[in-house]
N, C-alpha and C positions, 0 to 999 in steps of 0.2 A: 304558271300564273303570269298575267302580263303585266308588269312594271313600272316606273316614270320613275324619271328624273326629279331629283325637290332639291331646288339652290333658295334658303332664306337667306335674303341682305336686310341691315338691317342698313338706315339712312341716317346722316347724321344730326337729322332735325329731330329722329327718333322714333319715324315710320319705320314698319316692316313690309319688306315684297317679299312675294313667296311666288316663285316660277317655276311652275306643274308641267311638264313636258314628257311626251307617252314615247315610252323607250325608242320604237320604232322611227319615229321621225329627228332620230339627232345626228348631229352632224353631215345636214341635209342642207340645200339653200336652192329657194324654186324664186324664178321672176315670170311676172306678168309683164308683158311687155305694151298691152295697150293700155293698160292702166296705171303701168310705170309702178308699179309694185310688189316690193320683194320682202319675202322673210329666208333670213339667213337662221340659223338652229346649232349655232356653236357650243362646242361643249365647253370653251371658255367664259360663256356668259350662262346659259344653260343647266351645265353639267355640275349639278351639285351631287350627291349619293342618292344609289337608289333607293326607292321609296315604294311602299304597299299604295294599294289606294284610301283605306284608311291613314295612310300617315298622310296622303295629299292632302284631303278633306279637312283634316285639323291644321295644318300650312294654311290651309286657306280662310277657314275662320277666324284666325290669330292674325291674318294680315290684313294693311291699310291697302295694299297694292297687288293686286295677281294681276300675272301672266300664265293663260292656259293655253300651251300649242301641243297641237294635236287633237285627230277625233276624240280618243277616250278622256284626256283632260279637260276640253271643252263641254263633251256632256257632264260632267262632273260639277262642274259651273250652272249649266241647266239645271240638270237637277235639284241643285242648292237654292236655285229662286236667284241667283244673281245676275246670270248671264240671257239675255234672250237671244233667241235664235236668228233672228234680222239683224243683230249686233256681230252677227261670228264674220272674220274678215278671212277668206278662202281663197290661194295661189296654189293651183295647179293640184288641188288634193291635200294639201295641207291646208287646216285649221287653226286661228289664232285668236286671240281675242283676249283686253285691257279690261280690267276691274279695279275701280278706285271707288275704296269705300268711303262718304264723306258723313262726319258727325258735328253737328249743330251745336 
């Protein structure tokens, strides 16, 4: 069964981010060079414990803030109705993509 990474931080205004990351892409770091953009995949910022894909799903409805890299956490965003697919930003094979949920 394949994996991800889930680091929840919680911020000090008293948002939570929840960063979904698919086992396979950590500790990776790919640059674009003509668009002058890089994603780095540390397991210092990253690497919280591993996670089902149900435990990502519930990180990510309980959070103000995701971070989804990778294929399979990215579709997982799609799927949810949060993410669209023209929003996914893509170096080199790796997929990334910000969600900030805002409430009025």
């Amino acid at each position: 069964m394949s994996m991800f990474y889930l680091r929840r931080i919680e911020t000090p205004e008293g948002l939570v981010m929840a960063l979904v990351t698919d086992e396979d892409v950590m500790d990776r770091a790919v640059y674009d060079e003509e668009r002058g953009v890089r994603i780095i995949v540390s397991r210092g910022f990253y690497g919280g414990g591993l996670a089902t894909e149900a435990d990502a799903i519930k990180a990510i409805k309980e959070a103000d803030i995701v971070v989804l890299t990778g294929e399979r956490s990215v579709s997982i965003g799609v799927r949810m109705g949060l993410v669209n697919p023209d929003s996914v930003l893509e170096v080199k094979g790796i997929k990334q993509v910000q969600v900030f949920k805002f409430s009025y």
